[in-house]
C-alpha positions as CSV (number, residue, x, y, z in Angstrom):
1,X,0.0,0.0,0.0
2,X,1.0,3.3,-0.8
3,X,2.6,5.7,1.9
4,X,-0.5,8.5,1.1
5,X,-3.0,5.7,1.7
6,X,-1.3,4.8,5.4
7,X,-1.0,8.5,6.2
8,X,-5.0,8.9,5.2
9,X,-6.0,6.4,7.1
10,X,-3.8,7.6,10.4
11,X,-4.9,10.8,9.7
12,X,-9.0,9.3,9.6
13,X,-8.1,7.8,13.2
14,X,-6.7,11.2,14.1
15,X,-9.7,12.7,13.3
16,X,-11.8,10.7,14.8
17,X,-9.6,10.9,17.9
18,X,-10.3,14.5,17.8
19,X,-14.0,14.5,17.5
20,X,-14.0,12.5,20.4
21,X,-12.3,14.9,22.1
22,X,-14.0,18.2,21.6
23,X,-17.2,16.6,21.2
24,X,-17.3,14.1,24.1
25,X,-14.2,14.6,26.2
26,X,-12.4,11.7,25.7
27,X,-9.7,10.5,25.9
28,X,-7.2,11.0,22.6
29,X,-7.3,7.6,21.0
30,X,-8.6,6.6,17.7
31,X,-8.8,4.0,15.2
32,X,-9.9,3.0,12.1
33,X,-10.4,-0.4,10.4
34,X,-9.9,-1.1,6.6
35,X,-10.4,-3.8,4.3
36,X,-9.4,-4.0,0.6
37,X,-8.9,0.0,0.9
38,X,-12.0,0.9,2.3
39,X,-13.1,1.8,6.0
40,X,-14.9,-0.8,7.5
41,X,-15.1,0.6,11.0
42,X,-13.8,3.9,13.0
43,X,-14.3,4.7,16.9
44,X,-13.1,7.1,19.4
45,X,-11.9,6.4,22.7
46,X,-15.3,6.1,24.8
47,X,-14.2,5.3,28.3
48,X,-15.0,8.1,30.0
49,X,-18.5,8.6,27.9
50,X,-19.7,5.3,28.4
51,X,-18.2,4.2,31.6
52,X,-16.8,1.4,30.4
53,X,-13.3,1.2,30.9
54,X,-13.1,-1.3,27.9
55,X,-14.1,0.9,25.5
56,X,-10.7,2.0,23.7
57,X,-10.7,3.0,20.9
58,X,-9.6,0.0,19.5
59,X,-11.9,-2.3,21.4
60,X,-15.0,-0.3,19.6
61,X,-14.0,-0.3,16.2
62,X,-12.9,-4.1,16.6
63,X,-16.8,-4.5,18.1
64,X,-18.6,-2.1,15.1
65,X,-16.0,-4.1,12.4
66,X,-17.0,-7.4,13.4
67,X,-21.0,-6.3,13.5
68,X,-20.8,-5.1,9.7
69,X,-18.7,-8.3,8.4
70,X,-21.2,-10.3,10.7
71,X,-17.4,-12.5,11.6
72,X,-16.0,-12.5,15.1
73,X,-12.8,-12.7,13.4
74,X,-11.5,-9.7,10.6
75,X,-8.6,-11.7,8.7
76,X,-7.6,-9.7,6.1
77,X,-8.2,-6.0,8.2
78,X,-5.8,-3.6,9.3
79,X,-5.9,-1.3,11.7
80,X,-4.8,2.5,12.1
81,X,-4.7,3.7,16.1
82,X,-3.4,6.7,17.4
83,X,-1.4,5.2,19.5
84,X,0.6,1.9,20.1
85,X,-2.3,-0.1,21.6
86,X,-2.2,-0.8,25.4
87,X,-2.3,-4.4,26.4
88,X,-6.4,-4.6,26.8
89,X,-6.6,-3.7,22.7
90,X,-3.3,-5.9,22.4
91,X,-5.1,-8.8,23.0
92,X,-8.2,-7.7,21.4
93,X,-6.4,-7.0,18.2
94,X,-4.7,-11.1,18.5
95,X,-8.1,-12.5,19.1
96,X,-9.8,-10.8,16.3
97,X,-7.3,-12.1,14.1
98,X,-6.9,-8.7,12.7
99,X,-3.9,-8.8,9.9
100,X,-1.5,-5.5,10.6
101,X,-1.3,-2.5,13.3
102,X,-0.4,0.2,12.3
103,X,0.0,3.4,14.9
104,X,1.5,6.6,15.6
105,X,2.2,7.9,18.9
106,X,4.1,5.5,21.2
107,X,3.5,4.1,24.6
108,X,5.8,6.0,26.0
109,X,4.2,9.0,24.0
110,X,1.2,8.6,25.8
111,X,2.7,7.9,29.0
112,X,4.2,11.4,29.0
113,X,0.6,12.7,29.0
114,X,-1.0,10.4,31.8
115,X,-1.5,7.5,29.7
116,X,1.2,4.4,31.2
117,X,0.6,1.1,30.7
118,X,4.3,-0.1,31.7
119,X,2.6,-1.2,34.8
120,X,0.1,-3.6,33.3
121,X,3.1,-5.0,31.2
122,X,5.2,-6.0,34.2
123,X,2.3,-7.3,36.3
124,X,1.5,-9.2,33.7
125,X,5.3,-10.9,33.7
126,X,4.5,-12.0,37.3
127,X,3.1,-14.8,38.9
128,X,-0.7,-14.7,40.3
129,X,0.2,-14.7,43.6
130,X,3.2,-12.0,43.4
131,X,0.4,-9.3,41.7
132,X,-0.8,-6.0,43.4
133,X,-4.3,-7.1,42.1
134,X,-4.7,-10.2,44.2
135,X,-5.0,-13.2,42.5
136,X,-6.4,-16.5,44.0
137,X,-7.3,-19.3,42.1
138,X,-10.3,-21.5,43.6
139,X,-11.0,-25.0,42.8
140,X,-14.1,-25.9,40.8
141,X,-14.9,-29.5,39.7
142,X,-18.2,-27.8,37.2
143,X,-15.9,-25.1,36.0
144,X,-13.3,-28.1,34.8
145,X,-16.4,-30.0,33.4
146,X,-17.2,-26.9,30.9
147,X,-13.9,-27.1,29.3
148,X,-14.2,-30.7,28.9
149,X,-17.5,-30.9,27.5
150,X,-16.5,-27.7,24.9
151,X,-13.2,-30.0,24.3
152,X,-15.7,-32.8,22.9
153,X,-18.3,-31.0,21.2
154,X,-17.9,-31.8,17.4
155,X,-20.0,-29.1,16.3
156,X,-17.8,-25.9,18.1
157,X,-16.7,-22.9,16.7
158,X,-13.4,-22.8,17.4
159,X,-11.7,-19.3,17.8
């Protein structure tokens, strides 16, 4: 793709970013999502609108993509954020299957303004049981059952 396309489609995000921002007063995230050169999806941050502190940018135009393709899975999408996506859009963006991220500002871009993630990223690297956020796992015979009855289902949707 060419270089004008990428910067129009960073640019779309950054716009969308900004509307969110004068016209909602969110935070300064947004994203678009295109496939075969046309935009599928778009969303601005809407934590602070919603309360719903899931609702990245990211996260939202993963959710209004996969409504419009009618797929919980967008092979074959990219996606333009704002900024280098923190680790709850991280995983949203491995689990939709989504096929490149591109972004503009970094993590430690954002960080300068309020936004750090570096925190999330080293509790992650820690055992349960060494977390701030206690962690403690609680036997459940039923709870096992479920993964073994979903392991022999033959008619699953894997994902």
């Amino acid at each position: 793709m060419k270089k004008k396309k990428h910067e129009h489609y960073m640019t779309f995000a950054a716009n969308r970013a900004k509307k969110g921002i004068l016209v909602f007063g969110t935070g300064p995230f947004g994203a678009v999502i295109v496939k075969n050169g046309a935009v599928i999806a778009e969303a601005h941050n809407e934590v602070t609108s919603t309360n719903d502190p899931t609702a990245h940018a990211e996260v939202v135009a993963i959710r209004r993509a996969c409504r419009k393709l009618k797929t919980f899975q967008l092979k074959g999408c990219d996606i333009y954020c704002t900024s280098e996506p923190c680790p709850m859009c991280m995983g949203a963006i491995y689990w939709s299957r989504l096929r490149k991220v591109f972004y503009a500002c970094t993590n430690k871009d954002a960080a300068k303004v309020g936004f750090d993630d570096a925190y999330i990223y080293k509790e992650m690297r820690k055992k349960p049981s060494k977390r701030k956020l206690k962690f403690k796992q609680i036997k459940c015979k039923d709870a096992e059952l479920l993964l073994k009855m979903w392991d022999e289902l033959d008619n699953k949707i894997r994902y």
